[in-house]
N, C-alpha and C positions, 0 to 999 in steps of 0.2 A: 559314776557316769554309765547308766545301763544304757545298753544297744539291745535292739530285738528285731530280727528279721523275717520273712519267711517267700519263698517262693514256690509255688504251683505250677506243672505242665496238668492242664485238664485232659486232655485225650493220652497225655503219652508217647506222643511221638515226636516231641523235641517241636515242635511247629509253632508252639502258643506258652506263653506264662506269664502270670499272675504274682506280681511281687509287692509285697506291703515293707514299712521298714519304720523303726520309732527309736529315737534315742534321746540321750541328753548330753551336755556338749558344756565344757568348760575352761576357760581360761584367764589369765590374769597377765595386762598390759606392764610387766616389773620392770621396765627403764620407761613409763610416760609421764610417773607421775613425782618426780623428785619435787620439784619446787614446793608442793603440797607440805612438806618434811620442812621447808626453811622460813615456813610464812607465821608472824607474829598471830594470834596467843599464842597459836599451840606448837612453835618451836622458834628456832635460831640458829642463825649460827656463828658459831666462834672461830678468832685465828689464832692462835696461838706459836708466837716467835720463839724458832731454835728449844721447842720443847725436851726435857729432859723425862724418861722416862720412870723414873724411881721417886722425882717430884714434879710431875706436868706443870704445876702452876710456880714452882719458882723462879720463871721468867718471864712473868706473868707481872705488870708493874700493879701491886695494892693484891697481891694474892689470887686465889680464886673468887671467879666475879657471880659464884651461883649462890643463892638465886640471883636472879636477873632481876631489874628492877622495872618495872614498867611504869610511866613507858620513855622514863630518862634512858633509857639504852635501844630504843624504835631504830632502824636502821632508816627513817624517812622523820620528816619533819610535819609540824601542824597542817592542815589540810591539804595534803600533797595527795593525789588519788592514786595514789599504788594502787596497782591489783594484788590483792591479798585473797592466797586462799588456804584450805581448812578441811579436813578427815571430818567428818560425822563418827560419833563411838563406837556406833553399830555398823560397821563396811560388812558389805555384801559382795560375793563376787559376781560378775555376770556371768550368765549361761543360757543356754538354748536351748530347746525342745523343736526337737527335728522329727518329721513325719512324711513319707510316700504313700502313694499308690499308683501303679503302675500297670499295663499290660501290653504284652508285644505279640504281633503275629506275623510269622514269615508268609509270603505267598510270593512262591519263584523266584527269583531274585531281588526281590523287596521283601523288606521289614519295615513294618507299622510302630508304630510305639504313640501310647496316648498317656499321659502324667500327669498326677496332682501331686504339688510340690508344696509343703508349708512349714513354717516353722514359728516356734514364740520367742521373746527375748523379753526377757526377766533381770531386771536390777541394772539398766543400763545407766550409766554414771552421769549426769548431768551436772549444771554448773546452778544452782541457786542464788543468786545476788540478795543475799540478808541483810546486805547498807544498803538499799536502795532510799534516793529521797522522796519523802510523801509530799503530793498533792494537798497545797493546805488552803487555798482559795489562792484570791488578788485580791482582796482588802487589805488593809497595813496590820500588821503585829510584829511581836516582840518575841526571839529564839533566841534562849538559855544568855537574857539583857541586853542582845543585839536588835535595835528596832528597825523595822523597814516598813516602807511604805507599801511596799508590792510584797505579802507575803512568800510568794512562789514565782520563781522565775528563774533561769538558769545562773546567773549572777549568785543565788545562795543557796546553788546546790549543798554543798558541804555541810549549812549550817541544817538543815531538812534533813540528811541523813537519817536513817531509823537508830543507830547507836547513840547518837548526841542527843536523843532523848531520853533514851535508856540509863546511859550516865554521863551525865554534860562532862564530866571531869576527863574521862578518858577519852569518850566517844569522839571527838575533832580528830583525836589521831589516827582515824581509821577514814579511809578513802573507799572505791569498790572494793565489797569483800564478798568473794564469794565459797560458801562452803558445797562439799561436794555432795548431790543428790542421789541416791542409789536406790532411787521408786520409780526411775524410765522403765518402759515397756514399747516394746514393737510386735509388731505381725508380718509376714508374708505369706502370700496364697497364688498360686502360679499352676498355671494349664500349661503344660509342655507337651504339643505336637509334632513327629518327626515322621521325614520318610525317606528311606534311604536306599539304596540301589547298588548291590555289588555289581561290579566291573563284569561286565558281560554285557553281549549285544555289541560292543563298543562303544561303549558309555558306561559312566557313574553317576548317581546322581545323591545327592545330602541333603532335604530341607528341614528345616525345624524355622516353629513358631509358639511363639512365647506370651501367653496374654495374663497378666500378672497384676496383682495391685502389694505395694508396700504400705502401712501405719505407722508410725510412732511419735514419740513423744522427740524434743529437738536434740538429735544428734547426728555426728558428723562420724562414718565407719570408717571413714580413711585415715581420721587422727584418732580413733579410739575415747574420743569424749568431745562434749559440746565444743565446738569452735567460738562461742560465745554466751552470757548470761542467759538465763531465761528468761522473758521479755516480763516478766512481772513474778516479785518474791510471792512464792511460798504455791504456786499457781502452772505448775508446769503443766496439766492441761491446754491451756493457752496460747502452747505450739503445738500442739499435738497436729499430725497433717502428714500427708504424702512423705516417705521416707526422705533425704536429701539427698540427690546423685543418686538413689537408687529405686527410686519407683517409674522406672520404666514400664509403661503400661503393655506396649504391646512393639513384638521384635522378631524381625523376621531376617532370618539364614540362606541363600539359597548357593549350593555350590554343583558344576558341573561341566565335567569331564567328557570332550567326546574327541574317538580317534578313528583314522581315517581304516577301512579296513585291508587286510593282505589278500592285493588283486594276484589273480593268477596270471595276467596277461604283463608280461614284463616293462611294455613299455609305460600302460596305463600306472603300473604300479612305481615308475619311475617318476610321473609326474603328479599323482593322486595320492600316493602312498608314505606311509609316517610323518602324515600329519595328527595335530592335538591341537583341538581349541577346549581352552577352560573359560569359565565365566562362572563370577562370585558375588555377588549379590548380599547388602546391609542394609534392612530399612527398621529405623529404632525413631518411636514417638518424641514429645518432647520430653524434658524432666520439668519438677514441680523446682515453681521460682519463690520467693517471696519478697513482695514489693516493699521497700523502706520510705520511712519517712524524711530521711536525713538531714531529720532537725528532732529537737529533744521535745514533741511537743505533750508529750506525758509528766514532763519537767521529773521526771525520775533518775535522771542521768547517766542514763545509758540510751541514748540515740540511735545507735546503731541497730537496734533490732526490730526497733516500732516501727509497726504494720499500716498500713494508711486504712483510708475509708474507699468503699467501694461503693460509687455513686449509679452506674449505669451498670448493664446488664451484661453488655456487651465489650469487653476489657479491650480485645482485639479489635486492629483497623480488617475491615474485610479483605484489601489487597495487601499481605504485610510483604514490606520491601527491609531493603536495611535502613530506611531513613525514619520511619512508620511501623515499627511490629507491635506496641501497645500503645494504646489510643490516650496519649493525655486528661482527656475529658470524663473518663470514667473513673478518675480518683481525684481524691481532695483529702488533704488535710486534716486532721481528728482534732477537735477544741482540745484546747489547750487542757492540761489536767486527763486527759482520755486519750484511749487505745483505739487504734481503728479496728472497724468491723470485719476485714479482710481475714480471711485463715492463715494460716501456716499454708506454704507449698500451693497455694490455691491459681495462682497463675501458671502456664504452662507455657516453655521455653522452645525452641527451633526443634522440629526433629532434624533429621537425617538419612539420605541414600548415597548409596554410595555403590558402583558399579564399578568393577574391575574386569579386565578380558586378556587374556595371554593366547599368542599364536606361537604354536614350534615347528620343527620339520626337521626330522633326524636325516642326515646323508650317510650313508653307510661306504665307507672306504674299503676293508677289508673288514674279514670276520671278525675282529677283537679293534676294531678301531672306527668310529664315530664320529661325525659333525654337527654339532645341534645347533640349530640357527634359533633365537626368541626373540620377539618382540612383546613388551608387554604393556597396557595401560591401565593406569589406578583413575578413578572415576572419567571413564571412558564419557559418558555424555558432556561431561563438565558439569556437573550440576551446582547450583551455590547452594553448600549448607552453611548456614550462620551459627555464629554462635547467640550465645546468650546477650540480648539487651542490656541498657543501662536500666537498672530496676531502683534508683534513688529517686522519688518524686522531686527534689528539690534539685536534680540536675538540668540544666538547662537546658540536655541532651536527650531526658529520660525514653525510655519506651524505643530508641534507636540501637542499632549494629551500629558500634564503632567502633576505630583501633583502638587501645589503653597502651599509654607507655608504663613499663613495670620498673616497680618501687627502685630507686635507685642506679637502674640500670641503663636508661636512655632507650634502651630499643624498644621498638614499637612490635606488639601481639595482634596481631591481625585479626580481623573481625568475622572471618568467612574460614572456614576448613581448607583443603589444601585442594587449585584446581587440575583440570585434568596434567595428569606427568605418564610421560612416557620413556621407555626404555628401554636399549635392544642390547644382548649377547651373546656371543658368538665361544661355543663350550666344543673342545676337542676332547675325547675321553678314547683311549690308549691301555 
């Protein structure tokens, strides 16, 4: 893993510098992927009752059971769709190539700083679905002596499988199988602007601005691999699109500090004096969505990931509210057997503002002893930030803010960020 840096003052006097910096970056997720180690061909697992150490298997009824016999010993029965998955021979670990450039200029009490921030990502782990079932028309035929009328239709996923053709004998006993893909790739490219203000004057000031774009191929960085299939085997192009959660395009910081100053006039300074008002400032675009079909209409049987068709130009209602944030009428449905034309990430989700404001006022009792009075409020205007719409074409809600009650829980997740809250404390320090 080489690192290589360097930084420049051009004049010399401490006021200005020029920093570059390039690395390479590696790690390996070692508690994410056990299941991978238990999943039929390429392993199992055994229990083995009150085992004896000097002969493991003589409690074992009919001896040692190796080899294993496939697939009379399956831990699943004839077309049951386990998710089954599977190592590739050749694993790769992921890694990343990191790169800056950078330069700061002090002038009085401000520092400038202007940043290109980028980096690659090589060998990200995907999920490949190598049973998926093929698209074989709607006219009637016959699969491995089974005849239907309607070759293709969700009814005989199972039998369409890509294994069941490969070898009718075994191939039914395999459901989703997906093995692990280690040819994902990403980018990031990021403008970082900042200006900052040492405490002086009485005031502070911090702002930075973020204008950035993320690439890759489909992964989820918060669980360290795909959160689901790639929406068609062997084809992982086909999601490639706006990073997921993390292509925030453009983000902006603003924080500021200002206090009242030490009057000479005692009384002025009794009712003007140690005061602090702060105000912080978040404004972040939306993130990239991707619209579902939520119906299997690729009949490949995996539903969940299929993208619709993008009929009009304009995806968004021009006033979105939360009953109205993407326009029903600019999707439809992809014929049956086909993929919609929609990208990966290619819709964009709610952004975000969010304004905070604190007031204080220190009472000074004796030299070593203080009253500090605060009142503070988190999004001071009340602004509504929503969250993310229903993005399933086939909900009868789609394209709206609404609450979701979560999986098993009964309580209800609320559709809108948190509104304005306020809060006051009263701090003695001694």
């Amino acid at each position: 893993s080489p690192r290589v840096g360097i930084v420049w003052d051009p004049k010399g006097d401490g006021k200005m510098s020029i920093r570059a910096g390039y690395g390479f970056f590696y790690d390996f997720p070692n508690f994410s992927f056990d299941q991978f180690g238990f999943s039929p061909p390429w392993g199992a697992s055994l229990t083995v009752p009150n085992p004896v150490l000097s002969n493991p298997w003589s409690t074992t009824p009919g001896g040692s059971p190796l080899p294993l016999a496939q697939p009379a010993n399956f831990p699943f029965q004839k077309g049951n769709l386990q998710l089954l998955y599977g190592y590739p021979l050749d694993m790769k670990p992921t890694y990343i190539e990191q790169y800056n450039l950078s330069i700061q200029k002090q002038i009085g009490n401000w520092l400038f700083s202007g940043s290109y921030v980028g980096n690659a990502t090589r060998h990200l782990w995907l999920n490949n679905p190598v049973n998926q079932a093929q698209f074989l028309g709607t006219g009637a035929c016959t699969l491995n002596g089974v005849s239907f009328a309607t070759c293709s239709t969700t009814g005989n996923t199972t039998n369409r499988r890509r294994l069941n053709f490969v070898n009718p004998t075994y191939g039914p006993y395999y459901g989703e199988t997906e093995i692990l893909d280690v040819g994902g790739t990403a980018n990031y490219n990021g403008l970082v602007l900042s200006a900052q203000h040492r405490f002086g004057h009485n005031f502070t000031s911090s702002t930075n601005f973020t204008w950035a774009h993320c690439v890759s191929d489909n992964y989820t960085p918060a669980l360290g691999l795909s959160t689901f299939a790639e929406t068609q085997y062997n084809n992982r192009k086909a999601d490639r699109g706006p990073c997921p959660g993390a292509d925030i395009r453009r983000a902006f910081n603003q924080t500021l500090v200002v206090a009242s100053p030490k009057y000479s006039n005692r009384a002025v300074q009794m009712f003007a004096g140690d005061w602090k008002v702060a105000v912080s400032a978040v404004i972040f675009s939306g993130p990239p969505l991707n619209v579902t079909t939520g119906l299997d209409q690729a009949l490949s049987g995996n539903a969940a990931v299929q993208r619709v068709n993008q009929i009009l130009p304009d995806v968004n209602f021009a006033n979105q509210t939360s009953t109205g944030w993407l326009n029903p009428k600019a999707f439809a449905q992809p014929t049956l057997g086909t993929y919609g034309n929609l990208g990966a990430g290619a819709v964009r989700g709610p952004g975000s503002f969010v304004l905070n404001a604190a007031l204080s006022r220190v009472f000074r009792i004796k030299e070593r002893q203080t009253i500090e009075v605060r009142g503070e409020a988190f999004n001071l205007p009340n602004w509504v930030n929503y969250y993310n719409p229903v993005l399933t074409l086939s909900a009868a809600n789609f394209g709206q803010v609404v609450p979701a009650n979560t999986s098993g829980l009964g309580a209800i997740i609320q559709s809108t960020q948190d509104p304005r809250i306020m809060q006051f404390a009263l701090k003695y320090v001694f």
